[in-house]
N, C-alpha and C positions, 0 to 999 in steps of 0.2 A: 676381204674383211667384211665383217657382219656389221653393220652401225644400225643401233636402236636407237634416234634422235626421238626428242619430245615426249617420254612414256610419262602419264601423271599420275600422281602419289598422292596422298592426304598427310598433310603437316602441322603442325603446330594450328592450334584454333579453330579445327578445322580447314584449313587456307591451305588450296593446292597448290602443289608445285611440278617442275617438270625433269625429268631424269635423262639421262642419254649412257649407251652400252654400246662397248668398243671391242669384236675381241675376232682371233680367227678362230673360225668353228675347226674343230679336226677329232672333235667325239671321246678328248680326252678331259679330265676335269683339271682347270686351269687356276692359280693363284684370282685373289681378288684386290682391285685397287680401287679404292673410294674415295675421291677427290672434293674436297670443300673448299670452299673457297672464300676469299678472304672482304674487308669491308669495301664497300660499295663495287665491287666484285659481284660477276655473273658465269655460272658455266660454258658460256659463248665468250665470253671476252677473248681476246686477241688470239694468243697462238695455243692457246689448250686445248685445241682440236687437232692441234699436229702434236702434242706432248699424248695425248691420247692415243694418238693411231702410232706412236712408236712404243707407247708400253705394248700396245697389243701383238706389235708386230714383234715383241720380245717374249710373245708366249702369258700374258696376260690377259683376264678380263678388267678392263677399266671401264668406271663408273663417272659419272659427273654430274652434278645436281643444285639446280637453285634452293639452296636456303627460303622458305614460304615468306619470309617477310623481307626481301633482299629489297625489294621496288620494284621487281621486275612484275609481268602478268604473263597468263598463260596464252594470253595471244599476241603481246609484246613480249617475248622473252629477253629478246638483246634493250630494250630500254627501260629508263625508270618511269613506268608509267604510273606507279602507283605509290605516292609517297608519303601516304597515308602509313599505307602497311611499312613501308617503309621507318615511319616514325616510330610507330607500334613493336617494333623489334626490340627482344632482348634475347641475352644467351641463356634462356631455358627453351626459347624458343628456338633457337639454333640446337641446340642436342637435343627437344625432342625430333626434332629431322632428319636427325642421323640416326634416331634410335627408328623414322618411320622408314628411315632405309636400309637398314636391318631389317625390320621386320618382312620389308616386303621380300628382301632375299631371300629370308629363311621361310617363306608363307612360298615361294613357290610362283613362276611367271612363266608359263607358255612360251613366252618369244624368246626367254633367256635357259634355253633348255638344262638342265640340271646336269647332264653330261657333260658341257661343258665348262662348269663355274664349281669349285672345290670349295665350299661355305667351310673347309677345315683349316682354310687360308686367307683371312680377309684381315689386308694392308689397309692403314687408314694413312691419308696424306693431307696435311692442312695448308694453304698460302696464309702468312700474313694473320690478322686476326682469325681466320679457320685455322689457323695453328692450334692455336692458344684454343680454342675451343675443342680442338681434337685431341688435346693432351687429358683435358677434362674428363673429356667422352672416354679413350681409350681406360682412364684408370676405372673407369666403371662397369666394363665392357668386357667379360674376358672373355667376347668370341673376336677379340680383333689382336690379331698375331705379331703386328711390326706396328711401329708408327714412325712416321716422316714428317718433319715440319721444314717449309721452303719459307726464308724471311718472314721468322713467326713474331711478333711480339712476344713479349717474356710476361705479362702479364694484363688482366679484362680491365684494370681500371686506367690504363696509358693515357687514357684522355682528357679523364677530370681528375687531377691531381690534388686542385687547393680547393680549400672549403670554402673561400670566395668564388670562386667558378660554381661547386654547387649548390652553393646557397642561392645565386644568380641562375642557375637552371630550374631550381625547383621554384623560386617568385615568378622566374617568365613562364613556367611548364613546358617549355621547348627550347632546344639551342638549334643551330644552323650550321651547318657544313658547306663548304660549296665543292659540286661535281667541279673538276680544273677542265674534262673533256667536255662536258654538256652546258656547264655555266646552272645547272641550276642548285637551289638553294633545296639543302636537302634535311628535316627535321627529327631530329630525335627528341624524342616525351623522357621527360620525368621518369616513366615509369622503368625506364631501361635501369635505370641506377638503384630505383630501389628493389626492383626484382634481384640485381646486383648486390645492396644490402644485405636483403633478406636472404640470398644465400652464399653471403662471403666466402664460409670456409667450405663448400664446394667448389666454389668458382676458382678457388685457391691455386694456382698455375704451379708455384713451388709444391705446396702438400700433395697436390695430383702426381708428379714427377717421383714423389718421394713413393709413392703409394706404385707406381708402374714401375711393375717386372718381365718386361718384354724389350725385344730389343728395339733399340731405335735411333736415327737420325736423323742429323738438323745440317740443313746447307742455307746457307747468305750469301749475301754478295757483300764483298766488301768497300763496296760504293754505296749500300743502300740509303737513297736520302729518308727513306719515310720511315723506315725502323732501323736503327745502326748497327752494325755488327755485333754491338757489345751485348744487346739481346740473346745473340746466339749463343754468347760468349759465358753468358750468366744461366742460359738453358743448361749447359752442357755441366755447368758448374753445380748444379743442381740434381743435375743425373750423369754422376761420375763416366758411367759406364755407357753414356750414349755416345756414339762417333760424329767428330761434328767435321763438318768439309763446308771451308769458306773458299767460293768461287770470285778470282781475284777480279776484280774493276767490274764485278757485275750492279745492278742494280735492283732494285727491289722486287722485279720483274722478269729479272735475268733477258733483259733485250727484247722485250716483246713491247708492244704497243696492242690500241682497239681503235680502229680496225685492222689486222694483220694481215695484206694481202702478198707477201711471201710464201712461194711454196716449201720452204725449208726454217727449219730453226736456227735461231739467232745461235751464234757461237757459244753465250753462256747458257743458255737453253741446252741447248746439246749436252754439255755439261752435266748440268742439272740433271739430264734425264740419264742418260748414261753411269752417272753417279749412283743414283734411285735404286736403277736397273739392276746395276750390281751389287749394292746391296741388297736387296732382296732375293737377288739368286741365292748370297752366299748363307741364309739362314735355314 
């Protein structure tokens, strides 16, 4: 198996970030899978490194990539070392990342020889809020063939619901999250929600679904504590025609944790991937 860890990109603000390519070489052009991932979420985080190496080994090129403004740096990749940029994030800056990882596909890369990777087949897969950001993306996008979303939220403003909350984010110009693995306290600005304002009916999660005619699927778990089923439940309701598969007593992770030091995938992992896989074959 060929693995390209660390290749870096130019993203959003300029602000690099770092990609990694999974695939077996055999000189024939392979589907493409593009992996985003979800909030406070990194492309290293726990078992995506083995969800990766078993798409490949199912005759894919998989992709996986930090978001420019996730926290992470390009010489801390697994930490949040930069939570600055961290605060600084909003979802135009997350699609223009996806759109700088397209570009670099279609611009052409030496290490990822053109032989190998079918740019007439590129799967977009989002965790969690990369979900919901890739539904976005995908109705905009019509070089992306399929879309998959794993434990997506059903929509970008989940988090500040009452206009007491952001009336109280825009007086303080920052709220606080806390990392539950690292303990630290993590800032989001102001500015996320009005980049969010200012383009509501983009960011629109239902009008994107209504706008995307491609096929697609959504798997949950139906333990997930951080997003609930019924997100999936209201995706699918939304786009009649997508296939939706709840993976029973998974969680929002599907059995993974960070750090993942198993060599094999969690039972609902397995699932998950196995699920993906065959979808994807069958279109």
């Amino acid at each position: 198996m060929q693995i390209l860890r660390n290749l870096q990109l130019t993203g959003a603000a300029a602000r690099p970030f770092l990609l990694d390519v999974y695939y077996v070489p055999s000189s024939q052009p392979k589907p493409i899978v593009l992996f985003a991932h979800g909030f406070k979420g990194f492309k290293d985080w726990g078992h995506w490194d083995l969800i990766a190496r078993r798409f490949a080994e199912a005759g894919f090129v998989f992709i996986k990539f930090n978001f420019s403004h996730n926290g992470t740096t390009l010489a801390a990749p697994t930490d949040f070392a930069d939570l600055e940029a961290f605060g600084q994030n909003n979802y135009s800056k997350e699609l223009n990342d996806l759109q700088a990882v397209l570009t670099w596909l279609h611009h052409g890369d030496e290490r990822l020889p053109a032989k190998e990777a079918d740019l007439g087949r590129i799967h977009l897969i989002g965790h969690s809020r990369g979900g919901a950001i890739s539904i976005i993306y995908a109705s905009q996008d019509e070089r992306i063939s399929s879309l998959l979303t794993w434990a997506s939220v059903a929509s970008l403003d989940y988090a500040w619901k009452t206009p007491h909350m952001i009336a109280q984010w825009e007086a303080d110009g920052q709220y606080e999250v806390v990392n539950g693995r690292t303990g630290q306290q993590m800032p989001i600005y102001f500015q996320m929600y009005r980049d969010y304002k200012a383009k509501r009916e983009i960011l629109n999660v239902e009008q994107a679904l209504q706008r995307l005619n491609i096929p697609m699927l959504i798997v949950h778990g139906t333990e997930d504590p951080a997003v609930p089923a019924t997100a999936a439940e209201t995706l699918q309701r939304q786009k009649p025609d997508a296939k939706l598969h709840l993976i029973a007593d998974a969680d929002h992770v599907f059995g993974g944790r960070h750090p993942f030091e198993q060599e094999t995938l969690p039972t609902h992992s397995q699932e998950l991937a196995d699920q993906s896989i065959q979808f994807l074959k069958s279109l």
